[in-house]
C-alpha positions in Angstrom: 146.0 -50.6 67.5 144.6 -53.0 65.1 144.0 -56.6 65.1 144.4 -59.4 62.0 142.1 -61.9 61.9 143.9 -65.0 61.4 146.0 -67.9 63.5 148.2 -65.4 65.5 145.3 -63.9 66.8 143.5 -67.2 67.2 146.9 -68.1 68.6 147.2 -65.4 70.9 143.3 -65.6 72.4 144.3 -69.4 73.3 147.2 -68.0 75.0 145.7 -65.2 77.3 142.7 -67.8 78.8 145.7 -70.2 79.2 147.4 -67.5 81.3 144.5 -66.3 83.0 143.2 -70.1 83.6 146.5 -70.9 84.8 146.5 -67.6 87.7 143.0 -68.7 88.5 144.2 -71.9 89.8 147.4 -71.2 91.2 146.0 -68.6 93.1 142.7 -70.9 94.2 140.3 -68.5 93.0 137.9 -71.8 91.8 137.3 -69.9 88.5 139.2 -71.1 85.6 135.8 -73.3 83.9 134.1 -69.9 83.9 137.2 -68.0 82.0 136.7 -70.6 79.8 133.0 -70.4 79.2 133.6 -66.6 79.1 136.1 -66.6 76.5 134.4 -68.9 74.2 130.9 -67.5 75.0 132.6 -64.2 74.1 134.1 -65.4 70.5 130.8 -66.9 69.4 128.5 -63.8 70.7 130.9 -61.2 68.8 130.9 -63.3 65.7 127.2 -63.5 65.7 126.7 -59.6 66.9 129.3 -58.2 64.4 127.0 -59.9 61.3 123.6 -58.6 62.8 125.2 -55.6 63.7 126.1 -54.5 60.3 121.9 -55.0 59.4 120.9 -53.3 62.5 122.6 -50.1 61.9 121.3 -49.4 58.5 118.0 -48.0 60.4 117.1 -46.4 63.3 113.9 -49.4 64.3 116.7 -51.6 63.7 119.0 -50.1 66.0 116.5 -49.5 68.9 115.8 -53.6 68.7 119.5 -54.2 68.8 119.9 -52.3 71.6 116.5 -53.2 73.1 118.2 -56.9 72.8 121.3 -55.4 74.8 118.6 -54.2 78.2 117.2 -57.1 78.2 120.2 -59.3 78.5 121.7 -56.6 81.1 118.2 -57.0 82.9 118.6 -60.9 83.1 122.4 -60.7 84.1 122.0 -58.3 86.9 118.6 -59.8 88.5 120.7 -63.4 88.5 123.2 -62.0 89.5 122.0 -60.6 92.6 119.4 -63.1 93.3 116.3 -61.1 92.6 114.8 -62.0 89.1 111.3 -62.2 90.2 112.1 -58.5 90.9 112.7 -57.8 87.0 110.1 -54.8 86.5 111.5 -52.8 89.3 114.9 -53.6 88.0 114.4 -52.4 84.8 112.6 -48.9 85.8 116.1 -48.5 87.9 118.4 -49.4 84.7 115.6 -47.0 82.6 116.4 -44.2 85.6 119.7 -44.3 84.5 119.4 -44.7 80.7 116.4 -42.7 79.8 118.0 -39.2 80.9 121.2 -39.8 80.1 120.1 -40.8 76.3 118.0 -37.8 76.3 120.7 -35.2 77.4 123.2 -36.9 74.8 121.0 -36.8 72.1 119.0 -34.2 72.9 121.5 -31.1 73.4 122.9 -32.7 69.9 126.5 -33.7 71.7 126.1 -37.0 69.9 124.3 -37.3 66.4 121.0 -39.5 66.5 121.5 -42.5 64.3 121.4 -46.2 64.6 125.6 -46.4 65.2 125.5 -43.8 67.9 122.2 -45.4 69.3 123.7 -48.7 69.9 127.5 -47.4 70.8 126.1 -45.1 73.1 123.2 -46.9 74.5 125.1 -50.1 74.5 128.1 -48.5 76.8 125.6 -47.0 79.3 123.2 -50.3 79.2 126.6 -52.1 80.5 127.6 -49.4 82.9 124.2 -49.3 84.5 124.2 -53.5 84.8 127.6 -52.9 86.6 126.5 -50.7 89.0 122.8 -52.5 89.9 125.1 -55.6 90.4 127.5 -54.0 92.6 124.9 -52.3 94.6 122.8 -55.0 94.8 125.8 -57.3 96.1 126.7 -54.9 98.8 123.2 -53.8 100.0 122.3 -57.0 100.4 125.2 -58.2 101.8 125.2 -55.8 104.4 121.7 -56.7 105.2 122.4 -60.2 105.6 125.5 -59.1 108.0 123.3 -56.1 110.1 120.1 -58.2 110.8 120.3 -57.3 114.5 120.7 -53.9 113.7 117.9 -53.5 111.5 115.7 -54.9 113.9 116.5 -52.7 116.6 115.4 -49.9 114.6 112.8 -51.2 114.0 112.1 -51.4 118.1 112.5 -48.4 117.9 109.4 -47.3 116.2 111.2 -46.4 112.8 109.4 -47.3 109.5 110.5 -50.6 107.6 111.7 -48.0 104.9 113.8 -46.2 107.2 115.4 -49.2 109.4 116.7 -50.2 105.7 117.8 -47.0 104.8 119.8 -46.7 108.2 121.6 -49.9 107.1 122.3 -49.8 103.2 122.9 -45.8 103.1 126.3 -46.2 104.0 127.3 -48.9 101.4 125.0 -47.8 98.7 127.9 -44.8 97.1 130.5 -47.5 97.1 128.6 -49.1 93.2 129.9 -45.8 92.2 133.2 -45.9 93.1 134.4 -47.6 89.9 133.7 -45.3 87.4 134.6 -42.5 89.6 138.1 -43.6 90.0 137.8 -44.3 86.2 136.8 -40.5 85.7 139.5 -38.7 88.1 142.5 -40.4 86.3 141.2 -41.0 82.5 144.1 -40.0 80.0 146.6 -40.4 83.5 146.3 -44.4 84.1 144.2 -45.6 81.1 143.4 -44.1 77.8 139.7 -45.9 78.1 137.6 -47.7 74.8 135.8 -44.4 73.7 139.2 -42.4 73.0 141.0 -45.6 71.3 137.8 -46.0 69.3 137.7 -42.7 68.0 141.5 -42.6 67.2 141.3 -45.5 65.2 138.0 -44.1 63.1 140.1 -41.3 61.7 139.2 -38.8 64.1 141.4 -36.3 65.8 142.8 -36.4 69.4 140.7 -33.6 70.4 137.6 -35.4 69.0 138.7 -38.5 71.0 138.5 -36.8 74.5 135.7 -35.2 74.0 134.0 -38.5 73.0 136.0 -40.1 76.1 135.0 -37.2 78.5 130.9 -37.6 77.1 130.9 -41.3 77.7 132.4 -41.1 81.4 130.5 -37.8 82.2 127.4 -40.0 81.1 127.9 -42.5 82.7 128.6 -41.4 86.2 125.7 -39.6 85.5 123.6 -42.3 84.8 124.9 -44.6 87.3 124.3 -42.3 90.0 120.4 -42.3 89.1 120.2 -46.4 88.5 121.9 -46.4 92.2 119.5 -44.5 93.9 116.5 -45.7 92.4 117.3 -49.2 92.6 118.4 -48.1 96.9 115.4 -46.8 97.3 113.1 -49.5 95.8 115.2 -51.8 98.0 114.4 -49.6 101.1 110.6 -49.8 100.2 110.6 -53.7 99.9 110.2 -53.5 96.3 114.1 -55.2 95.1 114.9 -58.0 97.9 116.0 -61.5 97.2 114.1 -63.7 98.5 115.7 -65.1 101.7 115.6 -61.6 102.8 112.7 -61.1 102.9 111.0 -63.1 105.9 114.0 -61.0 107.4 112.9 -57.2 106.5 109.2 -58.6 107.2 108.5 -58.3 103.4 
């Protein structure tokens, strides 16, 4: 697949928010404005990241501020998202959880070279996929907090801990985050034939070389995921992540 920059393509983007604007209000869903905002917000941010992008990758300092740049938007997008900015440092030690080892495994064991493209690819792909799933976990633990407010305090009538009368609520909704990606995992080359394997096919390399970049990526990431979820579960348990009309609720 490859793409030519000029009016069809201009053409065609102006077509696709149309479309989606258009099923956004047919079907009620009260979000065309923001598949707006996305779409141009998306045009001007690649334009502008595609011209410090080419600067950033010439050394590795360079790279690591590029992608340092990445974490911390990922940090402010999840915390809004999920009401709990004042929360950011404990956030970002649960994206880190999730980075940090994955990173070190990848380029470590040598199954990706260390360089500034393969620093921000890689740690750009995994910074997203950790955001994803602090957001999703976030929306459903503290969902089903709002929802099981009798049920926490019982346990806690009980004589269990704060920590625990959490835990007995959130432990059940907490592997759902990962669902996503592992769906993503099971049936990659079978439903989809995902960004990593598309990418590498169109740099030249062989088929072969494109799964095994596809299969690194997802392995990583469900990897990494998995850690960002339960360190961001249990800083929730001990009081550490909770928005803040929660927390005259869990007593925090």
């Amino acid at each position: 697949m490859t793409v030519d920059v000029g009016w069809g393509l201009a053409l065609g983007l102006v077509l696709l928010v149309a479309l989606g604007v258009a099923a956004s209000l047919a079907g009620r869903m009260g979000l065309a404005r923001q598949q707006v905002v996305a779409a141009v917000r998306a045009v001007l941010q690649l334009a502008v990241v595609s011209l410090v992008l080419a600067a950033a990758v010439q050394t590795l300092w360079g790279a690591f501020a590029f992608w340092a740049l990445m974490f911390g938007v990922a940090l402010w997008t999840t915390t809004g998202r999920v009401s709990v900015r004042d929360c950011w440092p404990w956030t970002a030690v649960a994206l880190l959880a999730g980075l940090v080892p994955v990173l070190l495994i990848v380029f470590g064991t040598g199954a990706s070279p260390f360089n500034g493209i393969t620093l921000i690819a890689l740690g750009g792909i995994v910074t997203g996929n950790m955001m994803t799933a602090h957001t999703l976990a976030g929306r459903r633990v503290f969902g089903e907090l709002r929802e099981s407010q009798g049920e926490y305090e019982a346990a806690l009538a009980l004589g269990l801990l704060r920590r625990d009368a959490i835990g007995l609520v959130i432990d059940r909704v907490v592997p759902e985050a990962l669902i996503p990606n592992l769906d993503q995992t099971r049936t990659v080359g079978l439903v989809t034939l995902p960004g990593a394997f598309i990418g590498v096919l169109l740099g030249g390399g062989s088929p072969l070389q494109a799964g095994a970049a596809q299969v690194l990526v997802l392995v990583a990431i469900m990897a990494g995921q998995a850690c960002t979820v339960a360190a961001m579960a249990e800083f929730v348990r001990r009081g550490l992540i909770v928005p803040a009309d929660l927390r005259p609720k869990l007593h925090v």
